[in-house]
C-alpha positions in Angstrom: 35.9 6.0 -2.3 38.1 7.7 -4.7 40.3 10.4 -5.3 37.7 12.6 -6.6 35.9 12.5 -2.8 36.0 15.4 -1.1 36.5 15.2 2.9 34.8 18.3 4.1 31.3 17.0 2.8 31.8 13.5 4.5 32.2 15.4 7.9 29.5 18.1 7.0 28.9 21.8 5.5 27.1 24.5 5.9 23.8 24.5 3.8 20.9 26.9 2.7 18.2 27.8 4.9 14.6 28.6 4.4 15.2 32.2 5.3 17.5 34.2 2.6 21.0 34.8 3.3 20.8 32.5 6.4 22.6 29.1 6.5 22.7 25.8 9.0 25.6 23.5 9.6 24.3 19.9 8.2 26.7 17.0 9.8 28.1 14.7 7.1 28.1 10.6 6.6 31.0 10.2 9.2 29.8 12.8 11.4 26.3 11.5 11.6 27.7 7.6 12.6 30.2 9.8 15.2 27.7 10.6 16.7 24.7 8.3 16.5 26.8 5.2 17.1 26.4 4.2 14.0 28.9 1.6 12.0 30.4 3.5 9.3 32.0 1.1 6.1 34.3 2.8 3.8 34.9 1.2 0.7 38.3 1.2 -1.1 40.0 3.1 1.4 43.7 2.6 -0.4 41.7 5.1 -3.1 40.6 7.8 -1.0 42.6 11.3 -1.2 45.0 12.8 1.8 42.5 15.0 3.1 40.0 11.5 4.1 42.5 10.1 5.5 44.0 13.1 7.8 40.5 12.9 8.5 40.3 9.2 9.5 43.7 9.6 11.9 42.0 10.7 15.2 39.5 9.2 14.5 41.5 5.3 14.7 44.0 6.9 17.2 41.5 8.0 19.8 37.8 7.7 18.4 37.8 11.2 18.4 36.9 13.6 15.1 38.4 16.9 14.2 35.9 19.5 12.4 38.7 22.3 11.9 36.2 24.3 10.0 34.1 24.9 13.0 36.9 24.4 16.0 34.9 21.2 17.4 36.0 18.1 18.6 33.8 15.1 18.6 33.7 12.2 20.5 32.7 9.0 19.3 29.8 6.9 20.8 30.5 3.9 22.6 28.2 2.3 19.5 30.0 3.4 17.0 32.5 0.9 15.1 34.9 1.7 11.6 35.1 -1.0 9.1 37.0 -0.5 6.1 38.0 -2.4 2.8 40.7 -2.5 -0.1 41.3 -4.4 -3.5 44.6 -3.8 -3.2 47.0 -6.8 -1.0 47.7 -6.0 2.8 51.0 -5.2 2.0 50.4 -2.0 -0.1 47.4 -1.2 2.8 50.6 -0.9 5.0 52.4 1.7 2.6 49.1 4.3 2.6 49.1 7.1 4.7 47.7 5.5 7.8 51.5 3.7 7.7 51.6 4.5 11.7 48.7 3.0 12.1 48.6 0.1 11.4 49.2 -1.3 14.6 45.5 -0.3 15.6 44.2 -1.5 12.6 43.1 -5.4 12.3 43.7 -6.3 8.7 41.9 -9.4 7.7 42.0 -10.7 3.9 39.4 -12.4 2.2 41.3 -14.8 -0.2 38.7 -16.4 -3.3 35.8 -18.2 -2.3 36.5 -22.4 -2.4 33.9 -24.5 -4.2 32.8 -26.2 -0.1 32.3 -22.4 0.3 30.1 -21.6 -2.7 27.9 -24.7 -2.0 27.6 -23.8 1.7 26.3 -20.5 1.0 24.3 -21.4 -2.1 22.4 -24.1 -0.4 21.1 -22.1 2.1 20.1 -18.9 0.3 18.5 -21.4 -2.7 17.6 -24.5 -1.0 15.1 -25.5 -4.3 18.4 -25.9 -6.0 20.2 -28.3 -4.1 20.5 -30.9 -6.5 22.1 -28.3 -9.1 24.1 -26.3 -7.6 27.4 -28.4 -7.7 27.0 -28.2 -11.2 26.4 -24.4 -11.4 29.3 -23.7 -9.4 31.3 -26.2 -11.4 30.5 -24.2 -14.4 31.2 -21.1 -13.1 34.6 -21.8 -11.6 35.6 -23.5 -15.1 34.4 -20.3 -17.3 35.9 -17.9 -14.5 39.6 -19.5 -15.1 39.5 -19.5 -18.7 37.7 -16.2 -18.8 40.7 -14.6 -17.5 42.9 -16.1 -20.4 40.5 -14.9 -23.4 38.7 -11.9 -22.2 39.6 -9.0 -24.4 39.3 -4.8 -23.7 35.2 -5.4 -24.2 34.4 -8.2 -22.0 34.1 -7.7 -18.3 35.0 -10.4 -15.8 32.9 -13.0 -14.9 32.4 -12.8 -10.5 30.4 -14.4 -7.3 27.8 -12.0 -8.5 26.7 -13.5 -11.7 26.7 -17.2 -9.7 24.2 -15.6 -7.0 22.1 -13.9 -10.2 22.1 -17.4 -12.1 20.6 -18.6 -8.6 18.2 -16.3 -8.4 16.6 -16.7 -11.7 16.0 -20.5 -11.3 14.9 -20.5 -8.1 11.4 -21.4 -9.2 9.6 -24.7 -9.5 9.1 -26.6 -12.4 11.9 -25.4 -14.7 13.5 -27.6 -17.1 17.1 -28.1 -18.3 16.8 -25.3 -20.5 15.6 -23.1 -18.4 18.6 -23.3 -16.5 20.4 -23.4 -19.3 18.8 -20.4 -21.1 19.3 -18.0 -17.8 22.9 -19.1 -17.5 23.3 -17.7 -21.2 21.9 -14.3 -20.1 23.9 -14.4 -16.8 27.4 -15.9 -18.2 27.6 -15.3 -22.4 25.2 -13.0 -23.2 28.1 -9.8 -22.7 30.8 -12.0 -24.9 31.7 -12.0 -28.5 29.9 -14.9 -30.9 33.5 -17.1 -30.6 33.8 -17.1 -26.5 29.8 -16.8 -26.1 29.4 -20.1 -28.5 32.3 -22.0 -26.2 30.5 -21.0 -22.8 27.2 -22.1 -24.2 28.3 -25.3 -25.5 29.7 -26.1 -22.5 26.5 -25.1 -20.4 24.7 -27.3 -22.6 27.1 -30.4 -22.0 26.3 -30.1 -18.0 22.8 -30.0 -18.3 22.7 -32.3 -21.3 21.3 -30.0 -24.0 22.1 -31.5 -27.2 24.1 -29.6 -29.1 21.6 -28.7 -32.1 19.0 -27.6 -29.1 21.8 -25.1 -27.3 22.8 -23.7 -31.1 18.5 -23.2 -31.5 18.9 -21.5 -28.2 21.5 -19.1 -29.0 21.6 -18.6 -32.5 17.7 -19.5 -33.9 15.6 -18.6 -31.1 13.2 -15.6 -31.8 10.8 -14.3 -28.8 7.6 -13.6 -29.7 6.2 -10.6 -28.4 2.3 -10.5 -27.3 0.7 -7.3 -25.8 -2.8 -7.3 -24.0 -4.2 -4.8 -22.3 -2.7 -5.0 -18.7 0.2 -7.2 -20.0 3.3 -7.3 -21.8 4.6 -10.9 -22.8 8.3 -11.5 -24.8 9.4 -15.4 -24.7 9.7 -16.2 -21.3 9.0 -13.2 -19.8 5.6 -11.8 -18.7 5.5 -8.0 -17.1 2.5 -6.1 -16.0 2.0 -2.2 -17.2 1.0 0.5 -15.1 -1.5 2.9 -15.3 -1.3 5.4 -18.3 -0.6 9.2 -17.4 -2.4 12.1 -19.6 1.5 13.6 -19.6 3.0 10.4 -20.3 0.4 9.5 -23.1 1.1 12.9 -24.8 4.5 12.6 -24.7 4.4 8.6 -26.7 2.4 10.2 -29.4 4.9 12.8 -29.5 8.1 10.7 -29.6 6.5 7.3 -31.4 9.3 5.5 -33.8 8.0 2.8 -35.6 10.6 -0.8 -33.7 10.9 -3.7 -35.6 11.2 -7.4 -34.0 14.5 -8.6 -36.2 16.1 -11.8 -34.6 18.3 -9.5 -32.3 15.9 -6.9 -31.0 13.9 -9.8 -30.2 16.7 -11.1 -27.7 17.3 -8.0 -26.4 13.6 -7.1 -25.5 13.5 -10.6 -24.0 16.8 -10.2 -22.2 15.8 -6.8 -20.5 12.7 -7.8 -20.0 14.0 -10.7 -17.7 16.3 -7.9 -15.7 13.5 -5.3 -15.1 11.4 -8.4 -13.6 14.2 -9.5 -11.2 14.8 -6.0 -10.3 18.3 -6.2 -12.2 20.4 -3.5 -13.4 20.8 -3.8 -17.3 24.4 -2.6 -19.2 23.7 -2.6 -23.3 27.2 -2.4 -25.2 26.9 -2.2 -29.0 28.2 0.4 -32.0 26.6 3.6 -32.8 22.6 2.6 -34.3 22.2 -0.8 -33.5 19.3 0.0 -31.4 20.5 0.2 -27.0 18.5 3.3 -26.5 15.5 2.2 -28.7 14.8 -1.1 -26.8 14.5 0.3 -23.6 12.5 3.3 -25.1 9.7 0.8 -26.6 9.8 -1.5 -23.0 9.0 2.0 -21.2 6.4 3.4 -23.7 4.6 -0.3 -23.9 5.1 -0.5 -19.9 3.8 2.9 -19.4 6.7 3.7 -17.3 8.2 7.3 -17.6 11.9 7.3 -19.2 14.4 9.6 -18.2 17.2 9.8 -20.4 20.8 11.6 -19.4 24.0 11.8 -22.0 26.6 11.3 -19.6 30.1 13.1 -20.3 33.4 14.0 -19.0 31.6 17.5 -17.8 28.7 15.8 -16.1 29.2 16.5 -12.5 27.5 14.5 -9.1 25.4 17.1 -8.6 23.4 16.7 -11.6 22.8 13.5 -11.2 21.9 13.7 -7.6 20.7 17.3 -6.6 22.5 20.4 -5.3 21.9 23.8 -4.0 20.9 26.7 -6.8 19.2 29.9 -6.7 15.4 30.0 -6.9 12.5 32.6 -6.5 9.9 32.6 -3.6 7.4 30.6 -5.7 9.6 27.2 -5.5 9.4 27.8 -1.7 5.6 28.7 -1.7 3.7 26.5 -4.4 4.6 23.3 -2.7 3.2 24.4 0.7 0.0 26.1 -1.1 -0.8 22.9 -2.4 -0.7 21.0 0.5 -3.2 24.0 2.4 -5.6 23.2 -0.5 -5.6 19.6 -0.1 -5.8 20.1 3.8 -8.9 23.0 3.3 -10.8 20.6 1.2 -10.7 17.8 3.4 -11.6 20.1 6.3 -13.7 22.5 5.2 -17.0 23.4 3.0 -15.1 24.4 -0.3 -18.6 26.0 -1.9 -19.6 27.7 1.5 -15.5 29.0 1.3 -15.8 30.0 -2.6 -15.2 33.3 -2.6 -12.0 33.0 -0.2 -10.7 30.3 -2.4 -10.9 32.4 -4.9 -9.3 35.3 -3.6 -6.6 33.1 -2.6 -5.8 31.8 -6.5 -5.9 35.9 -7.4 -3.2 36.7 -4.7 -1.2 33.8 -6.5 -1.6 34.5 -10.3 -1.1 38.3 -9.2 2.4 36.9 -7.4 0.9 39.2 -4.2 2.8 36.5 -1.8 2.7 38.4 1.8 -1.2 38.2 1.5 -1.0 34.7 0.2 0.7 33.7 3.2 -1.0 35.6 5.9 -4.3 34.4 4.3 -2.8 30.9 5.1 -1.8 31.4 8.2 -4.8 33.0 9.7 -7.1 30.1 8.4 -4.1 27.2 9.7 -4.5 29.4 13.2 -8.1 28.8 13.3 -7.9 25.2 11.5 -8.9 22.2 13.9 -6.0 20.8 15.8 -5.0 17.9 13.8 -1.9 16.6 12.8 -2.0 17.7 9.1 -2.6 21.2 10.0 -0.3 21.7 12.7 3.1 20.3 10.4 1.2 22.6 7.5 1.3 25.2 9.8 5.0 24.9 10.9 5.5 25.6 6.6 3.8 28.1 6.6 5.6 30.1 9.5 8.7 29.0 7.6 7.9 30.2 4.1 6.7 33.7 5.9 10.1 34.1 7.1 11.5 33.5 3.5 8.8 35.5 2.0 9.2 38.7 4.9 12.7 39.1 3.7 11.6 40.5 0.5 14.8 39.2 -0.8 15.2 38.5 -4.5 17.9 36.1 -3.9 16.9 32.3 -2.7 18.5 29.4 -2.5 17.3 25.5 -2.3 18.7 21.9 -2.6 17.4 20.9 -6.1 17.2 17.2 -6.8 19.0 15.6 -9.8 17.0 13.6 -12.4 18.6 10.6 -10.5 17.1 11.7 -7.3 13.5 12.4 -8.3 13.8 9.2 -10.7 13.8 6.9 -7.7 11.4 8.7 -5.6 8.8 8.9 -8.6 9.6 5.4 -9.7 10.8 6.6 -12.9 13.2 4.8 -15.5 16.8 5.7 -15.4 18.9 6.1 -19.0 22.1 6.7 -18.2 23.5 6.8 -22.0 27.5 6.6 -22.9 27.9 5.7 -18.8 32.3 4.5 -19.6 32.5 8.1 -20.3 31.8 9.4 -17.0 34.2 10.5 -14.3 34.3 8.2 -11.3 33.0 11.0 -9.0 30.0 10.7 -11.0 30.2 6.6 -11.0 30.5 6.4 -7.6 26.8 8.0 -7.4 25.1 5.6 -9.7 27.6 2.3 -7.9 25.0 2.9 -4.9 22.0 1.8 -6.6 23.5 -1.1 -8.5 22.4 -3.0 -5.1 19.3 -4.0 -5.3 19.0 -4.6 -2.2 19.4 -0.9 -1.8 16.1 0.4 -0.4 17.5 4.2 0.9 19.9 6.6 -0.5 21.2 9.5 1.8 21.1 12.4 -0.4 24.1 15.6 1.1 21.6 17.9 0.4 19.9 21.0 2.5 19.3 18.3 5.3 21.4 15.6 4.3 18.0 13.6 3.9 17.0 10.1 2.8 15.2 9.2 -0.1 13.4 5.8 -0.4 13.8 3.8 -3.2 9.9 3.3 -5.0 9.6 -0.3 -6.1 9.1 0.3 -10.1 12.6 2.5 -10.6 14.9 0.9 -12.6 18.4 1.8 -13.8 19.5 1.0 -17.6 23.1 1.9 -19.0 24.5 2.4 -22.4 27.5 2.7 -23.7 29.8 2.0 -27.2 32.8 -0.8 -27.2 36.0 0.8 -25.7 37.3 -0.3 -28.7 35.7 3.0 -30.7 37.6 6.2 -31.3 37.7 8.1 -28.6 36.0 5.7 -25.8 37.1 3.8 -22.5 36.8 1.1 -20.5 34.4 1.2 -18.1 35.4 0.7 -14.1 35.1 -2.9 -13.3 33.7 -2.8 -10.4 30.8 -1.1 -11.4 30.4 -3.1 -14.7 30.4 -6.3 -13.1 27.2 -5.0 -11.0 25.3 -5.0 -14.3 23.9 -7.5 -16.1 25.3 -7.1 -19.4 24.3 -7.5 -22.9 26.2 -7.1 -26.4 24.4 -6.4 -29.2 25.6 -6.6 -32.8 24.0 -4.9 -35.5 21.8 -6.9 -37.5 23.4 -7.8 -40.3 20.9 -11.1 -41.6 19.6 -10.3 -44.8 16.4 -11.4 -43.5 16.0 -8.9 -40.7 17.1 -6.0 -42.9 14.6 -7.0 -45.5 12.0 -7.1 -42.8 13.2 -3.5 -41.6 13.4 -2.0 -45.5 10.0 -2.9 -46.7 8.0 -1.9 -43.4 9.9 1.8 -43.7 8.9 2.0 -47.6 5.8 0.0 -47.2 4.0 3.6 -48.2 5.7 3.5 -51.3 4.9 0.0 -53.0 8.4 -1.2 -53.4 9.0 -4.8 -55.6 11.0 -7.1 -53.2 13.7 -7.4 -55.8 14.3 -3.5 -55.1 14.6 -3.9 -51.2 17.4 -6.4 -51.7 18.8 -3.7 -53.9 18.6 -1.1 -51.2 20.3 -4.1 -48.7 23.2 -4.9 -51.0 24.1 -0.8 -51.4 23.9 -1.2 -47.5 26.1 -3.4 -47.2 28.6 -2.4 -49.7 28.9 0.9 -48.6 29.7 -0.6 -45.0 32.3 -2.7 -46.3 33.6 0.6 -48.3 33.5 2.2 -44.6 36.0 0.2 -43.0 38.3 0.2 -46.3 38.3 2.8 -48.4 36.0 5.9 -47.0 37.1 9.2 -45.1 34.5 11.6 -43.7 35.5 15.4 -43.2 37.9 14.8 -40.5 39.8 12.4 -42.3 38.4 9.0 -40.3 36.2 6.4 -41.5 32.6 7.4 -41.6 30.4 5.3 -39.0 27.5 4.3 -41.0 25.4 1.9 -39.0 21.1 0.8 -38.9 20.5 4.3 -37.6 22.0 6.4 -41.1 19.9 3.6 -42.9 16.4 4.1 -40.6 17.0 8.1 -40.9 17.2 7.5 -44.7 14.0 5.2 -44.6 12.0 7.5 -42.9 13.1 10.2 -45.2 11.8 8.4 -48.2 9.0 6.7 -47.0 7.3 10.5 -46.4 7.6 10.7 -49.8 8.8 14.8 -50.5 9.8 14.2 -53.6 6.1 13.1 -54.8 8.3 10.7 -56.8 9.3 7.3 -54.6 12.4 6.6 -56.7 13.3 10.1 -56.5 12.6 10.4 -52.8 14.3 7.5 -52.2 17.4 8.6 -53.8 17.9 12.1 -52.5 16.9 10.4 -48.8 20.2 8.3 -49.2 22.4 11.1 -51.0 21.4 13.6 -47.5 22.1 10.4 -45.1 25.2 9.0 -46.2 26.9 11.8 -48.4 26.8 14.6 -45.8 29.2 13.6 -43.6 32.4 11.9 -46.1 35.3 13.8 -48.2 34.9 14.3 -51.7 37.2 11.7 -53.1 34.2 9.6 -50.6 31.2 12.0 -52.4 31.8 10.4 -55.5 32.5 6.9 -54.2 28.9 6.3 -53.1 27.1 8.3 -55.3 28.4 6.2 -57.6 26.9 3.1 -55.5 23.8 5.0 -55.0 23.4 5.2 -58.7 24.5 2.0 -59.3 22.7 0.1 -56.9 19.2 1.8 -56.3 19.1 4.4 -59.3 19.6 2.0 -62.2 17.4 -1.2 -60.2 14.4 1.3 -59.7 14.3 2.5 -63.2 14.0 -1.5 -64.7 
């Protein structure tokens, strides 16, 4: 709940129907468990706005509900039960709206969970780990009391959750010490800065007694190797099993392939989603601009065959696009859906090369958009069509689309789903890019498949219908520090139902060498000269936080994107000349964007550093 929620749709509105210009009155959330005897849970109730609660009044007073809009009163089944919860202390619950009520509510508060508690609970949902879990728990409650204390605007707090994910993981036979120790990294440090992330991990370590120079190989030296086979993808310690390739999706990887490179950190990363998509985990990547979030999960899709769908989330994106709404559409979106279906159902019933010539009369009446014979076609063979239970629900969409198409109205209307929508229906991947820069309306949406335990998802649309969750959709977020110009913090209570990783740019000499001479491997480039191009790198990044301006007089964000886009340019060679190309590549990368006093600065170091090394 929050103050973005709007009442009427929680107790219903009226909707398209499949006949133009008509529309049907579809009950909302609290009106459906009204009157189904449902229990209805609303969640942060000290958020939601006046109208909810004026709502909500009648319905604690005298389990009655008040639709105003249609002049109905409601009452509520003998089933029916209302649970709600707050963050906020019992004694501002008193000061909300429902102030006169609060003699009929019963307010009970959770305080924190003791360590007897935790062990109860733990035991029984992991009993493998009985002989660990006081440990874990003793961990957790010593990071969670000192996290508090050092956790800083980029660092989200540390909950019950990640305890119950740590669980999770190492519920499996056989693991060692550092397999507990290497999941409570992921689960615990791997969202913290170098400093805190080093303390947790040393401490981690120390309770499972890692030696120290084995936990700094864990977090510092460890590189994943990555090994592909034909039905399998393998990075470190995770194994995960492709699907089958689609001729779309196969056109569409040649069409977007971009050459990824296994530094140190991508490495990590790959291995660290990898562990999240086979637990069925959430994953939250914060980094700056270019040090590779959205690539990572792009190469895991492409090499997993799954279908990635990407959304740049903003302060204009609204609900609806993420989860569907009702917009205009022409007779064909009602028609082509049910015309399929009469195919499959004709072919499975009838001769289709005795029925050739009707067939094919049929697909003229379609390309020639003739869609009153279409359907009467359809309807007279449904009519005479053997009384099974395909045809008669085939014939019920017909009659409706005859209605629709009868009309000869120009003007339809239909709930559309959002790209969130049809992504867990089809089992697709879920991007949801720059996700702290969303408005909670829209937050709220994505909060309800954070679970994932979530299996359904009521979706308010034509029918107020309920899409199932298919078993291979995931959900991936990005988003830059809230420390950058012109960012914020993301709500804490949906960050903490991530599993969250920071990534810093690579900035080991020995993973940008590795990147540099696979980009210009086309042009035969001495080693000497890649260490050239990684010293004007870095100097000009130093320059960048010092002494550079770009146009609107901030400092230019040059990260391992401008340095790729520069690579690429070169390595294509326009110039026919590789010094050449190489040069103008990184004048149109990093000059474009900067002042002029900043135009001369690094042309300068362009000409110093790469100019004058490629021409001894």
């Amino acid at each position: 709940m929050n103050d973005q929620v709007d009442g009427k749709s929680l107790l219903g509105s009226y909707s398209c129907h499949e006949v133009p210009g008509q529309f049907t009155w579809t009950n909302g959330i609290i009106t459906k468990a009204v009157i189904n005897g449902h229990w209805l849970l609303i969640e942060d109730v000290d958020q939601a706005p006046p109208d909810v609660l004026s709502a909500l009044e009648p319905l604690i007073q005298r389990r009655e509900l008040h639709i105003l809009s249609r002049g109905q009163v409601i009452r509520a089944d003998p089933g029916f039960h209302l649970f709600m919860t707050s963050r906020s202390p019992a004694e501002d619950i008193k000061k909300l709206r429902l102030t006169k009520l609060v003699h009929q509510l019963k307010i009970t508060e959770i305080s924190q969970w003791s360590d007897v508690e935790m062990t109860q609970l733990l035991t029984s949902m992991y009993p493998l780990l009985n002989h660990v879990i006081p440990k874990m728990i003793a961990y957790f409650c010593n990071i969670s009391q000192e996290g508090t204390k050092k956790r800083d605007a980029r660092h989200r707090p540390v909950t019950i959750r990640d305890l119950i994910k740590w669980c999770a993981r190492c519920c499996e036979k056989g693991l060692e010490a550092e397999d507990f120790v290497l999941e409570g990294l992921d689960c615990f440090c791997s969202h913290l800065g170098k400093q805190i992330s080093t303390e947790n991990a040393t401490k981690l370590a120390h309770l499972f007694n890692v030696t120290s120079e084995r936990m700094f190989h864990l977090l510092e030296e460890r590189s994943p190797s990555l090994t592909k086979t034909k039905s399998n993808l393998k990075i470190g310690r995770v194994a995960l099993k492709k699907v089958p390739l689609t001729k779309s999706l196969q056109s569409s990887q040649d069409l977007n392939y971009r050459p990824y490179y296994l530094t140190r950190p991508a490495s990590r990363l790959l291995e660290f989603i990898g562990m999240c998509i086979k637990k069925t985990e959430p994953v939250l990547i914060v980094g700056e601009t270019g040090v590779g979030k959205t690539s990572a999960i792009q190469y895991l899709a492409n090499s997993l065959n799954h279908q990635l769908v990407a959304v740049n989330l903003n302060q204009q994106t609204e609900s609806c696009d993420l989860i569907g709404g009702i917009k205009p559409v022409n007779v064909e979106h009602y028609l082509m859906p049910v015309y399929a279906d009469f195919e499959k159902a004709f072919s499975e019933t009838f001769d289709t090369k005795q029925n050739g010539k009707f067939l094919a009369h049929l697909a003229n009446c379609r390309s020639q958009n003739r869609w009153k014979d279409l359907v009467k076609l359809m309807l007279h063979t449904s009519s005479s069509a053997p009384k099974a239970a395909n045809w008669h629900l085939l014939s019920k969409k017909i009659e409706q689309v005859s209605k629709a198409v009868a009309t000869d109205s120009r003007l339809y209307f239909a709930f559309i789903q959002g790209v969130l929508t049809s992504a867990i229906t089809k089992g697709h991947w879920i991007l949801l890019d720059e996700i702290n820069m969303a408005e909670s309306d829209v937050l709220d949406c994505v909060a309800e498949l954070l679970n994932p335990d979530m299996q359904q998802l009521c979706v308010q649309g034509n029918e107020g219908q309920v899409v199932s969750k298919h078993p291979n959709f995931r959900v991936f977020a990005c988003m830059n520090p809230s420390t950058d110009v012109g960012k914020k913090e993301l709500n804490g209570i949906i960050r903490t139902r991530f599993t969250e990783y920071f990534i810093e740019e690579p900035y080991n000499d020995q993973d940008l060498r590795l990147i540099v001479h696979d980009y210009l491997k086309p042009l035969d480039i001495s080693a000497a000269f890649v260490d050239r191009i990684i010293n004007f790198y870095k100097s000009v990044k130093k320059l960048a936080r010092t002494t550079l301006m770009d146009g609107t007089g901030h400092q230019p964000t040059f990260s391992l994107r401008t340095l790729c886009r520069a690579l690429n340019i070169a390595a294509q060679n326009p110039c026919q000349n590789a010094m050449r190309s190489i040069i103008e590549a990184f004048i149109l990368c990093f000059l474009t964007e900067v002042d002029r006093d900043s135009y001369d600065i690094i042309l300068a170091l362009i000409m110093k550093k790469i100019d004058k090394a490629g021409n001894r």
